[in-house]
DRENTORKOL-3810 file (N, C-alpha, C; in nm, 4 decimals):
REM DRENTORKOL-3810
@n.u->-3.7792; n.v->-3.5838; n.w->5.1636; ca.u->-3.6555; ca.v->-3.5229; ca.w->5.1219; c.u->-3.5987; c.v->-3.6029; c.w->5.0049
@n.u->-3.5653; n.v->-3.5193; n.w->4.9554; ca.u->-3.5027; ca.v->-3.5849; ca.w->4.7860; c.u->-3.3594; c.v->-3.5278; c.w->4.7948
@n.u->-3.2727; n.v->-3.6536; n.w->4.7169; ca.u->-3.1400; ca.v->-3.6314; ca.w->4.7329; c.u->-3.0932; c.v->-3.6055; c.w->4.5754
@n.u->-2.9448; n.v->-3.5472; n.w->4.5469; ca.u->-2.8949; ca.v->-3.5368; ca.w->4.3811; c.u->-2.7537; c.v->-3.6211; c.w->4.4175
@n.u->-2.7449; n.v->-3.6670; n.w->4.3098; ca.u->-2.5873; ca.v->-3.7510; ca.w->4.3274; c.u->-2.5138; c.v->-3.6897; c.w->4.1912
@n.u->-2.4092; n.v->-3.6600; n.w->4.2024; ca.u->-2.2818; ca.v->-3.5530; ca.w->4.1259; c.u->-2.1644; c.v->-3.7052; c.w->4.1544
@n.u->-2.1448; n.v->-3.7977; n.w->4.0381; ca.u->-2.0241; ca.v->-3.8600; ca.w->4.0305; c.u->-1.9220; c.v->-3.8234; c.w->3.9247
@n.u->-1.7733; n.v->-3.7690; n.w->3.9618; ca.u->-1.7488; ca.v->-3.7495; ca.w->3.8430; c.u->-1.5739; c.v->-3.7771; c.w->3.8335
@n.u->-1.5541; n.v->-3.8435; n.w->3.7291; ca.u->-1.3787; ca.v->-3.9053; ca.w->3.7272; c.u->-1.3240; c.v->-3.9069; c.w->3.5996
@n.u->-1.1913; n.v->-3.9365; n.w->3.5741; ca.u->-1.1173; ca.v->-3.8917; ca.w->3.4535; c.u->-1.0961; c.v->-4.0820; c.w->3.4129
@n.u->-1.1242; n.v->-4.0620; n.w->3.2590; ca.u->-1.1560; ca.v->-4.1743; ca.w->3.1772; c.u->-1.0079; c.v->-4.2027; c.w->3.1093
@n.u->-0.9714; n.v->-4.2758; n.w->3.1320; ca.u->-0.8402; ca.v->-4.3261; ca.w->3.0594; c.u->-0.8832; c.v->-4.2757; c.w->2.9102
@n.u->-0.8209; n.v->-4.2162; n.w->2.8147; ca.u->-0.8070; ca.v->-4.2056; ca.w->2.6609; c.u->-0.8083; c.v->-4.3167; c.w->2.5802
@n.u->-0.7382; n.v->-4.3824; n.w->2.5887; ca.u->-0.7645; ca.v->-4.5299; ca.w->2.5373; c.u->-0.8520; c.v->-4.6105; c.w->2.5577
@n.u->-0.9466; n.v->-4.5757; n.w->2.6381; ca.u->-1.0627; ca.v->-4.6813; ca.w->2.7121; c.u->-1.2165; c.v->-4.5874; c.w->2.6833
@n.u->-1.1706; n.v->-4.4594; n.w->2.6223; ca.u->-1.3274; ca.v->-4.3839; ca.w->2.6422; c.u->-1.4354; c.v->-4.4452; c.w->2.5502
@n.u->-1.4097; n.v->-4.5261; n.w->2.4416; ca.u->-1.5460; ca.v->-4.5594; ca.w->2.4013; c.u->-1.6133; c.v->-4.6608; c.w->2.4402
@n.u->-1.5073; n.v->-4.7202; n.w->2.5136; ca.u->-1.5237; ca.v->-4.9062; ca.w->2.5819; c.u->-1.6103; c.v->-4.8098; c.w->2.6900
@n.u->-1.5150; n.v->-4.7230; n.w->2.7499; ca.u->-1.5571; ca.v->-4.6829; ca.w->2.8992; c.u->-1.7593; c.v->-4.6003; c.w->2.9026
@n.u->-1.8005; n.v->-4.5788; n.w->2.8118; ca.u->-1.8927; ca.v->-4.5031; ca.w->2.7339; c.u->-2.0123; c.v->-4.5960; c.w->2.6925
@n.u->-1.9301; n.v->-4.7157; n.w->2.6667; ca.u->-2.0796; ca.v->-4.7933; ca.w->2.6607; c.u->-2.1254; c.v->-4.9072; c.w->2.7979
@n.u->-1.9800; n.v->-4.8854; n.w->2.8742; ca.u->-2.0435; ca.v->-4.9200; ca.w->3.0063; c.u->-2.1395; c.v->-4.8581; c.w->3.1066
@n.u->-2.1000; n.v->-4.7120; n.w->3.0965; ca.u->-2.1813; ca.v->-4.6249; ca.w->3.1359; c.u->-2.3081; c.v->-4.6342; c.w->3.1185
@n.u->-2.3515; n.v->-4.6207; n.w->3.0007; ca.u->-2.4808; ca.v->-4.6611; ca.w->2.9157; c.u->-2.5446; c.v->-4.7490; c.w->2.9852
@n.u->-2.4657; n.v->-4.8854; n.w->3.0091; ca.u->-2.5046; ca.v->-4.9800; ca.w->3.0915; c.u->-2.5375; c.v->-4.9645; c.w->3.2736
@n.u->-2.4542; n.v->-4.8704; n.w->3.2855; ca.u->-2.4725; ca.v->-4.8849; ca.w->3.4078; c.u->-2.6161; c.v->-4.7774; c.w->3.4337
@n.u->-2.6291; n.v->-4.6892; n.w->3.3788; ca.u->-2.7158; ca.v->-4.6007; ca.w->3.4156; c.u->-2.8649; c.v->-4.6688; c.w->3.3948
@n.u->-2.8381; n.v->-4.7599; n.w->3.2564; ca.u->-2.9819; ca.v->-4.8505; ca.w->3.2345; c.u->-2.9903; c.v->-4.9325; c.w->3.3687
@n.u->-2.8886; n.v->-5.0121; n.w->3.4003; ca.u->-2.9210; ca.v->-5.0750; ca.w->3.5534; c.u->-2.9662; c.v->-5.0242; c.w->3.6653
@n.u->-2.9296; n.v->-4.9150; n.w->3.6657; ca.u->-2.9754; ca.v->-4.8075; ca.w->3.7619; c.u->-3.1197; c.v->-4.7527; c.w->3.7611
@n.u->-3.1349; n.v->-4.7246; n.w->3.6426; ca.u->-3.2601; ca.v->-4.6648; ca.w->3.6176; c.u->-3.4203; c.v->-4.8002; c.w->3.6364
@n.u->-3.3438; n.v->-4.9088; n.w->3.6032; ca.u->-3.4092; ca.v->-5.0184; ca.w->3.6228; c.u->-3.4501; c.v->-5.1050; c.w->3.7383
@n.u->-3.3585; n.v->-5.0525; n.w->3.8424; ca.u->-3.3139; ca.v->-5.1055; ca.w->3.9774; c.u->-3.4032; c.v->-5.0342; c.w->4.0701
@n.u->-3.3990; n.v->-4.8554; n.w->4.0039; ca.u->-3.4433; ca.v->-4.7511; ca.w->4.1225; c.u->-3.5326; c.v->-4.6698; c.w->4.0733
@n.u->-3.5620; n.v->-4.6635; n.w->3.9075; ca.u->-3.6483; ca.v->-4.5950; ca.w->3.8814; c.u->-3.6150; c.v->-4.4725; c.w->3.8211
@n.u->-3.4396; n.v->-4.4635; n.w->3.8880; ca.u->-3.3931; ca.v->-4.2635; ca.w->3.8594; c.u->-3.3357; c.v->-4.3198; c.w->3.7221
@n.u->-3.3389; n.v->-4.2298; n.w->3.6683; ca.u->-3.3012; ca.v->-4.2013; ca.w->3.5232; c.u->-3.1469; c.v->-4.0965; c.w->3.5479
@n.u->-3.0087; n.v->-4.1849; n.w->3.5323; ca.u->-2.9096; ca.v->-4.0644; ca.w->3.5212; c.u->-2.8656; c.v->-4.0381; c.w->3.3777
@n.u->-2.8078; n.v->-3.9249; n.w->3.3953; ca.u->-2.7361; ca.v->-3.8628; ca.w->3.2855; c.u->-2.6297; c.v->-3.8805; c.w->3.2798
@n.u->-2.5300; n.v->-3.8775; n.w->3.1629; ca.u->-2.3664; ca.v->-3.8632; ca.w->3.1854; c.u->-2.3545; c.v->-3.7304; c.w->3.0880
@n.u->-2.2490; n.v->-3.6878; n.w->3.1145; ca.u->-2.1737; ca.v->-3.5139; ca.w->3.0815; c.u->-2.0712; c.v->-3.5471; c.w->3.0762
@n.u->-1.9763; n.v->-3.5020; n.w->2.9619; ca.u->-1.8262; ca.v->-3.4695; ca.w->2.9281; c.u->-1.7992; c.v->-3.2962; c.w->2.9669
@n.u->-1.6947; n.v->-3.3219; n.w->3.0164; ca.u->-1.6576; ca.v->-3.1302; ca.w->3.0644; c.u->-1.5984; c.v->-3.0992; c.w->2.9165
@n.u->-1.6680; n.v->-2.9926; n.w->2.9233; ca.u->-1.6400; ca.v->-2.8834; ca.w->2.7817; c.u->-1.5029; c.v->-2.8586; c.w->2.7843
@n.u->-1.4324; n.v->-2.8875; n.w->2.7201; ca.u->-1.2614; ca.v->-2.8372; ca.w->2.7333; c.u->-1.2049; c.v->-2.9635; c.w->2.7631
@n.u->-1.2708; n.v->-3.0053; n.w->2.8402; ca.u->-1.1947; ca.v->-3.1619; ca.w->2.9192; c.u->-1.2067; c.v->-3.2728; c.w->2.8927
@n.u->-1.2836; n.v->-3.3178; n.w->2.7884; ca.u->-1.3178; ca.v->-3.4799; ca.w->2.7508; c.u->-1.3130; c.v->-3.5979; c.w->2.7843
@n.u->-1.2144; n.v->-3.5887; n.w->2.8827; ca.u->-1.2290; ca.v->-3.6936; ca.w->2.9311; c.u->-1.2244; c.v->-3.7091; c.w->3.1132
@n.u->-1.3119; n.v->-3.5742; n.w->3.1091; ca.u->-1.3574; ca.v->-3.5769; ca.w->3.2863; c.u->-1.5428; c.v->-3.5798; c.w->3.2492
@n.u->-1.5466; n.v->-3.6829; n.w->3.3278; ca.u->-1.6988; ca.v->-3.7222; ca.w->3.3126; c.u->-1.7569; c.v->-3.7134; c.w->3.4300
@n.u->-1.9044; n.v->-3.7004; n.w->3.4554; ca.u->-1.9940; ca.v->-3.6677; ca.w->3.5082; c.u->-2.1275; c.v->-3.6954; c.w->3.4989
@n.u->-2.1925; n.v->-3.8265; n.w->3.6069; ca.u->-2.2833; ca.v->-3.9192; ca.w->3.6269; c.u->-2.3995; c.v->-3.7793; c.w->3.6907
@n.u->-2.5273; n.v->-3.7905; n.w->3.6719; ca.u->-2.6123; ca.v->-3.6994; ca.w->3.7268; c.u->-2.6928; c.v->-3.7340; c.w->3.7816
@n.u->-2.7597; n.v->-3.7936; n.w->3.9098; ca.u->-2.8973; ca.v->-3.8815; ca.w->3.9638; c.u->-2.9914; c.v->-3.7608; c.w->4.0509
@n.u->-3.1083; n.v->-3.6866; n.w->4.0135; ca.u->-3.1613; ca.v->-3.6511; ca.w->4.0373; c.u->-3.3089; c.v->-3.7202; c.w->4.1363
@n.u->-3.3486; n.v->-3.6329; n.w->4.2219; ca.u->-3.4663; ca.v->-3.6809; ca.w->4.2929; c.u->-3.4539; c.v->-3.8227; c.w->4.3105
@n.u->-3.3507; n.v->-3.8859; n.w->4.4462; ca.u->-3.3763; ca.v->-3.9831; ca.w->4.4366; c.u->-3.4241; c.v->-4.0066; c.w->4.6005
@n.u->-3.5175; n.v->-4.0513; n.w->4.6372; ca.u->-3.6075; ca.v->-4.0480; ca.w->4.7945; c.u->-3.4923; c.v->-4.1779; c.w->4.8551
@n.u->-3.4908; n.v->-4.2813; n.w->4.8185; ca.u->-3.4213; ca.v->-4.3960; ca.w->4.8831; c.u->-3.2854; c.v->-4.3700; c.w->4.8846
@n.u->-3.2420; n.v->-4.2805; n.w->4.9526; ca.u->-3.0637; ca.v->-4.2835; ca.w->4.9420; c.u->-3.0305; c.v->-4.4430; c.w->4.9637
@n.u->-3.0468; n.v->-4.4692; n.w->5.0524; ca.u->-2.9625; ca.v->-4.5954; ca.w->5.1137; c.u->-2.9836; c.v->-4.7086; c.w->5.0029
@n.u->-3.0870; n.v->-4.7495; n.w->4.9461; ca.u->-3.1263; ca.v->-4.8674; ca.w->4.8610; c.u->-3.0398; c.v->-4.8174; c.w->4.7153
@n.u->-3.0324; n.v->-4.6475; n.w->4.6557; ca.u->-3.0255; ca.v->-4.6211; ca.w->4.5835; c.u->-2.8203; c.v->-4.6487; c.w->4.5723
@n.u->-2.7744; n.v->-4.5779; n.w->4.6438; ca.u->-2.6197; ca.v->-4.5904; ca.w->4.6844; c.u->-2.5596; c.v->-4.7585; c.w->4.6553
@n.u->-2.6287; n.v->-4.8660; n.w->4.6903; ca.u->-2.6018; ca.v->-5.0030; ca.w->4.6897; c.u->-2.6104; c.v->-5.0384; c.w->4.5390
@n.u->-2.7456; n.v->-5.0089; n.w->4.4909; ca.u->-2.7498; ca.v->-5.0391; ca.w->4.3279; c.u->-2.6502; c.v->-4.9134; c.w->4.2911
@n.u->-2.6481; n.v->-4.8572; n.w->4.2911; ca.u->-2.5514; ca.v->-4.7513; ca.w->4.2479; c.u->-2.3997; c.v->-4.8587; c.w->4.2013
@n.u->-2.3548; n.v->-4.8925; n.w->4.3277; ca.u->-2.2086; ca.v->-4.9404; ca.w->4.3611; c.u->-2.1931; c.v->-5.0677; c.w->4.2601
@n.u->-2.3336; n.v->-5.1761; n.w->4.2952; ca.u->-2.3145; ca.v->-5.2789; ca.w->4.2074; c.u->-2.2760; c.v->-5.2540; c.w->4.0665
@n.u->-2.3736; n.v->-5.1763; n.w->4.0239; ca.u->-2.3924; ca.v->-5.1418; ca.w->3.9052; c.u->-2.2553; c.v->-5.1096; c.w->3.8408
@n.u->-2.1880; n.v->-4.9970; n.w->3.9038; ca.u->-2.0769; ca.v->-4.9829; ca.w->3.8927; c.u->-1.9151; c.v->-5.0976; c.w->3.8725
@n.u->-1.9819; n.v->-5.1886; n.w->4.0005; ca.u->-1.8741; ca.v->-5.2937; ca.w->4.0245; c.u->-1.8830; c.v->-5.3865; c.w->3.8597
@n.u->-2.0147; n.v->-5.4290; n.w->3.8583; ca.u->-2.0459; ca.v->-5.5097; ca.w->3.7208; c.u->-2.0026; c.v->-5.4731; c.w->3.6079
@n.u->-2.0108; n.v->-5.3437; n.w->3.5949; ca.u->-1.9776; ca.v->-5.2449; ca.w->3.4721; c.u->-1.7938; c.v->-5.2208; c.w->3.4696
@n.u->-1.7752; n.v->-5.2783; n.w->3.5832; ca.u->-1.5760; ca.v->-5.2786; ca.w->3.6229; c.u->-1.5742; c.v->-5.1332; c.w->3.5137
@n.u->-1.6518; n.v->-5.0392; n.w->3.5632; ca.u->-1.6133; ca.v->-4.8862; ca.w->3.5581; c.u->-1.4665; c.v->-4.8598; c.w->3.5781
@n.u->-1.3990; n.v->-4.9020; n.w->3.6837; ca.u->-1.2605; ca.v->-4.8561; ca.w->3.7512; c.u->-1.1468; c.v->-4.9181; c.w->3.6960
@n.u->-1.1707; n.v->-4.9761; n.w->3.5520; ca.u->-1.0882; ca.v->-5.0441; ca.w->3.4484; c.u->-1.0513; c.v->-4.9701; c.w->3.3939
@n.u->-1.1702; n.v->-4.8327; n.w->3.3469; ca.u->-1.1755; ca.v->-4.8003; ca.w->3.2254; c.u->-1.0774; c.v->-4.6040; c.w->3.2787
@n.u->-1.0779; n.v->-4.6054; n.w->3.3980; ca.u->-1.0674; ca.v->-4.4855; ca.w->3.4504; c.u->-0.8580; c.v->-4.4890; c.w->3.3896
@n.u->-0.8182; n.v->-4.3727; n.w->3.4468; ca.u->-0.7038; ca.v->-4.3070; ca.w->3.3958; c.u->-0.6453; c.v->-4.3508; c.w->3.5497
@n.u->-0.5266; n.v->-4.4162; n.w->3.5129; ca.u->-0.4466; ca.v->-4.4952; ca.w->3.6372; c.u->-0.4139; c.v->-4.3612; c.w->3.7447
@n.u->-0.4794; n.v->-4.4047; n.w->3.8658; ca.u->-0.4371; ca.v->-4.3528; ca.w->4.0045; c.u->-0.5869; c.v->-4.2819; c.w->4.0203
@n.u->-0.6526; n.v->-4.3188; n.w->3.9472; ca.u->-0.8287; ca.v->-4.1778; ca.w->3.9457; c.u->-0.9209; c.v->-4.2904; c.w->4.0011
@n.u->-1.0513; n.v->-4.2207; n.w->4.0562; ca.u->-1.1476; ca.v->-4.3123; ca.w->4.0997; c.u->-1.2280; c.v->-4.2363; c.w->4.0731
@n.u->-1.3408; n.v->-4.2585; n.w->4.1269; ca.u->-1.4830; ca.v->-4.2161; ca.w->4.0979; c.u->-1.5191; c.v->-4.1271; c.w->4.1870
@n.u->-1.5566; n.v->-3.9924; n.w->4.1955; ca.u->-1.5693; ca.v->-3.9852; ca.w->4.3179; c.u->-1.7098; c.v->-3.8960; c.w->4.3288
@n.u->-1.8073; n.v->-3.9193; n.w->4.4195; ca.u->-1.9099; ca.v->-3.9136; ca.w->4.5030; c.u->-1.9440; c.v->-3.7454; c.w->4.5474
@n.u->-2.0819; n.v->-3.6967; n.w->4.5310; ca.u->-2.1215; ca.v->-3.5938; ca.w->4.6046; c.u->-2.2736; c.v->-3.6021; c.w->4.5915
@n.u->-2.3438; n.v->-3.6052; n.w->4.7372; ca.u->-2.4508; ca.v->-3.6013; ca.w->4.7400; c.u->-2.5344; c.v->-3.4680; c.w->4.8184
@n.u->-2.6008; n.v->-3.3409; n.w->4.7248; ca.u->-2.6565; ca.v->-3.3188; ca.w->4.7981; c.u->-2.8073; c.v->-3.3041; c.w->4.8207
@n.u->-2.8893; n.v->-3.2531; n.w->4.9124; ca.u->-3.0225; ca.v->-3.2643; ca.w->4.9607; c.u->-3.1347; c.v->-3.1747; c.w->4.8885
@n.u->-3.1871; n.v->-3.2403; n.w->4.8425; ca.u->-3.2770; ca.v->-3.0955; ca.w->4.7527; c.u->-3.3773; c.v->-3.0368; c.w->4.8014
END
């Protein structure tokens, strides 16, 4: 069974290009850690609601942990729009 991960949160305006090359970073850690290769997406209209993409990934549990670090290192939740977080959807493919 293969899982998809859908993360997606609103980027402070003042922080989106800082916030943009952390991303970058984090997804290379990720991809390096687990093998999955994610994507990031800006909503059409919305610019600054973003959207992490992790396809086919078999190790949920190992994958979720590098996920978080990655995230924590990247202090992602700096760059977000005060009172917003990140938020999580996984489903089963």
């Amino acid at each position: 069974m293969a899982y998809s991960y859908y993360i997606y949160y609103r980027v402070d305006p003042d922080q989106a290009n800082a916030c943009e090359l952390k991303i970058k970073e984090l997804l290379a850690a990720v991809k390096d850690a687990t093998g999955v290769a994610g994507r990031m997406l800006k909503k059409r209209g919305e610019p600054l609601l973003w959207l992490e993409i992790y396809e086919n990934v078999i190790d949920a549990e190992t994958f979720e942990l590098v996920l978080v670090k990655a995230a924590v290192k990247a202090r992602v939740q700096t760059f977000l729009q005060a009172g917003s977080d990140r938020h999580t959807e996984c489903f089963v493919t």
